[in-house]
C-alpha positions in Angstrom: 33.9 17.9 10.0 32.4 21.2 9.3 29.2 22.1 9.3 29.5 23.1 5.4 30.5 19.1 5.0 28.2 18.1 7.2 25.4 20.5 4.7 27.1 18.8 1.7 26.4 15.5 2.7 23.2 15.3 3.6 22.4 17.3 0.5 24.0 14.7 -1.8 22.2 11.9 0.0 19.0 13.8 -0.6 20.3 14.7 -4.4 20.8 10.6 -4.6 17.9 9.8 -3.0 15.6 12.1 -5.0 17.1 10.7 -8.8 15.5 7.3 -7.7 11.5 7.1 -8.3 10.4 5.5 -5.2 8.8 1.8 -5.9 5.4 0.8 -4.9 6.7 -0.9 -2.1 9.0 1.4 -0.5 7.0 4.4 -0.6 6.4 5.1 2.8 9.8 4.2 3.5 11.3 6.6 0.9 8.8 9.6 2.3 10.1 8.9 6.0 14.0 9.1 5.0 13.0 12.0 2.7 11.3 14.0 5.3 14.6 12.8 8.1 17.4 14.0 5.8 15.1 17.3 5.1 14.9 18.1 9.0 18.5 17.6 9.2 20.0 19.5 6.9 17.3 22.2 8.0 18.9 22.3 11.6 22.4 22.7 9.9 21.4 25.6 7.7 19.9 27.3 10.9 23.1 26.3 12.7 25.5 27.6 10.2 28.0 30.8 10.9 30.7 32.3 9.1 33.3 33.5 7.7 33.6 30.9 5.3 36.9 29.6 3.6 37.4 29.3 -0.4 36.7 25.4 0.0 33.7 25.6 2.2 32.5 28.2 -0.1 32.7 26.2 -3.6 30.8 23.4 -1.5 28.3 25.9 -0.2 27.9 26.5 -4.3 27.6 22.6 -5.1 25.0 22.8 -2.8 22.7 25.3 -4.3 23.3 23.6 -7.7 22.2 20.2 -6.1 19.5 21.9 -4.1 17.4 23.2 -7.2 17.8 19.6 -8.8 16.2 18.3 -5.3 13.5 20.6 -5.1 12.5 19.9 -8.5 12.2 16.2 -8.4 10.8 16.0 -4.7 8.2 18.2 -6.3 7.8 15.7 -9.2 7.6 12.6 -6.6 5.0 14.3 -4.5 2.7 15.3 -7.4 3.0 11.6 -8.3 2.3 10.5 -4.7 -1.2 12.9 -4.4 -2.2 11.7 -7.8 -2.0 8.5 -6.7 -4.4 8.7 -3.5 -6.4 10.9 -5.5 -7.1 7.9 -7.8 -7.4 5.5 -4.8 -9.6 7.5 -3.0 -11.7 8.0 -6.2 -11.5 4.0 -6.6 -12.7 3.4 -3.1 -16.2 5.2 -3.4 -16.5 3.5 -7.0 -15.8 0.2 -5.4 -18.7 1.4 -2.5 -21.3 2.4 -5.1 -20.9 -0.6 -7.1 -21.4 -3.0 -3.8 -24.3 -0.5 -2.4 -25.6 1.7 -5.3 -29.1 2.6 -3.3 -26.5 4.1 -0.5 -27.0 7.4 -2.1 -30.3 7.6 -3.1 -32.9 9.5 -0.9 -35.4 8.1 1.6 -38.1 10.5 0.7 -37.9 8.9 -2.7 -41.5 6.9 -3.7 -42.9 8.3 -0.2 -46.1 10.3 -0.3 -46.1 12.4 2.5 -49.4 13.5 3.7 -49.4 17.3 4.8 -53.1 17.5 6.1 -54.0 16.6 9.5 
C-alpha cells in the first residue's frame, strides 16, 4: 500500500469521524482518536515523495475535497467543546459564590482603621 492510500485512509476515517457530533460521554474519547489520526496522517504528508501516478493523483484530489470538509467541522466541534468549559467554568464560580458569597468581599470592610499613633 502506498503512501497516497495510506493518506486516503486515514483522511476518510477522520472525514467519518468528524460528520459524527461527539456525545457527552465520549468526548474525551473522540478528542484523543481525533488528535491520533491527525498526527498520523501528518507524518505521512511529511513522508510523501513523488512522481505520482494518474490514480494516486485523483486520490491525492479526494483528499483535499475531504480535507476542507474536515477542517471545517473539527473547527465546529472544537468551538462547541470551548463553549462548553467556558459555561462550566462560569458555573463553577456561580456554584462557589452561592455556597460562600462573603468570599469576595473585603476585610477592610466595617474596619476603622486608626492612623494616629
Amino acid at each position: 500500500m502506498s503512501q497516497v492510500d495510506q493518506l486516503h485512509d486515514i483522511t476518510s476515517e477522520l472525514y467519518e469521524l468528524s460528520q459524527q457530533p461527539p456525545k457527552a460521554t465520549e468526548r474525551e474519547e473522540f478528542v484523543e482518536k481525533l488528535t491520533g489520526l491527525l498526527e498520523q496522517r501528518e507524518r505521512l504528508i511529511e513522508g510523501l515523495e513523488g512522481p505520482y501516478t494518474d490514480e494516486e493523483r485523483e486520490k491525492g484530489q479526494e483528499v483535499i475535497r475531504m480535507n476542507k470538509v474536515v477542517n471545517e467541522r473539527v473547527s465546529i466541534h472544537m468551538k462547541q467543546l470551548k463553549t462548553e468549559i467556558a459555561h462550566m467554568k462560569k458555573r463553577k464560580t456561580s456554584n462557589q459564590k452561592y455556597t460562600n458569597p462573603y468570599q469576595s468581599v473585603s476585610s477592610y470592610d466595617g474596619m476603622f482603621l486608626d492612623k494616629k499613633k
